[in-house]
C-alpha positions as semicolon CSV with decimal commas, in nm:
position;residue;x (nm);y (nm);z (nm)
1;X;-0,993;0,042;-1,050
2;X;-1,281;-0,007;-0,821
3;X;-1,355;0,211;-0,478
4;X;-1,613;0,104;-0,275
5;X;-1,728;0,305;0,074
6;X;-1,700;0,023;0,332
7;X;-1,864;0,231;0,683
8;X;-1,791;-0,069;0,888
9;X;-1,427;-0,084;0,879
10;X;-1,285;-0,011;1,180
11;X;-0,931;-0,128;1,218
12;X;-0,660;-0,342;1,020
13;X;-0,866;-0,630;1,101
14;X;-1,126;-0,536;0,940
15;X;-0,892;-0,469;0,642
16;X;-0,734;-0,813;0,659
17;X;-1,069;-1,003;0,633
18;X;-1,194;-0,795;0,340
19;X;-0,885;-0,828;0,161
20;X;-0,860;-1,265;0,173
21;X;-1,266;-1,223;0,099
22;X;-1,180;-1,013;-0,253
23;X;-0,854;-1,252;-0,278
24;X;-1,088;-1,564;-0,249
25;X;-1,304;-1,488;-0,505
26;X;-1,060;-1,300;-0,736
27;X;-0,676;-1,431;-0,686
28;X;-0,523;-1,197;-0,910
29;X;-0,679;-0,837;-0,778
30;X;-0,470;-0,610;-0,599
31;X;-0,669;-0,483;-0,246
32;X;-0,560;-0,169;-0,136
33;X;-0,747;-0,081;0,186
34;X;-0,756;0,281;0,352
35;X;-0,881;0,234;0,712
36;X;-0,925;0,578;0,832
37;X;-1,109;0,699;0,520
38;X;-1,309;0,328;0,508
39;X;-1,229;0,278;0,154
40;X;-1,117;-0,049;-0,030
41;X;-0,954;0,013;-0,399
42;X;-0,932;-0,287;-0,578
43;X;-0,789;-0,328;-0,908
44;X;-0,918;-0,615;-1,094
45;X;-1,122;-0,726;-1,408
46;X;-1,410;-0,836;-1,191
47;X;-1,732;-0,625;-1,203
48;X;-1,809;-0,409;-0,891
49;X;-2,096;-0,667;-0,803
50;X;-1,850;-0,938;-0,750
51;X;-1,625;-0,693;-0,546
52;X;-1,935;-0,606;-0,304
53;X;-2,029;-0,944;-0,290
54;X;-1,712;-1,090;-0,156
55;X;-1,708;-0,761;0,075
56;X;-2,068;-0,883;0,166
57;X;-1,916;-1,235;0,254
58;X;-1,676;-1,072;0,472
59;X;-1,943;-0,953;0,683
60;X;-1,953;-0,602;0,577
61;X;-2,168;-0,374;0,424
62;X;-2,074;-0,118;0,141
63;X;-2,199;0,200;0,139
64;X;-2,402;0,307;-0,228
């Protein structure tokens, strides 16, 4: 399981695009995103670099 701090998040759109940019890039992880705590959980055998990447691709910044 990977969480990564995602400060831009700011509603369930937010959560929607970084969801299909983690699906896109890894079809079988499950996204879990919490939008008040700006959180995305992601289980998946991808390394965290992927998972910030495609976060990064979504046009949002994780936090270190």
């Amino acid at each position: 399981m990977i969480s990564v701090k995602v400060p831009s998040i700011a509603c369930e759109v937010c959560a929607e695009t970084i969801t299909k940019a983690i699906l896109h890039s890894e079809p079988k992880a499950q996204v879990t995103v919490d939008v008040p705590n700006k959180i995305v959980n992601v289980e998946t055998q991808a390394s965290v670099d992927v998972i910030k990447g495609a976060i990064a691709q979504a046009g949002h910044e994780c936090a270190d």
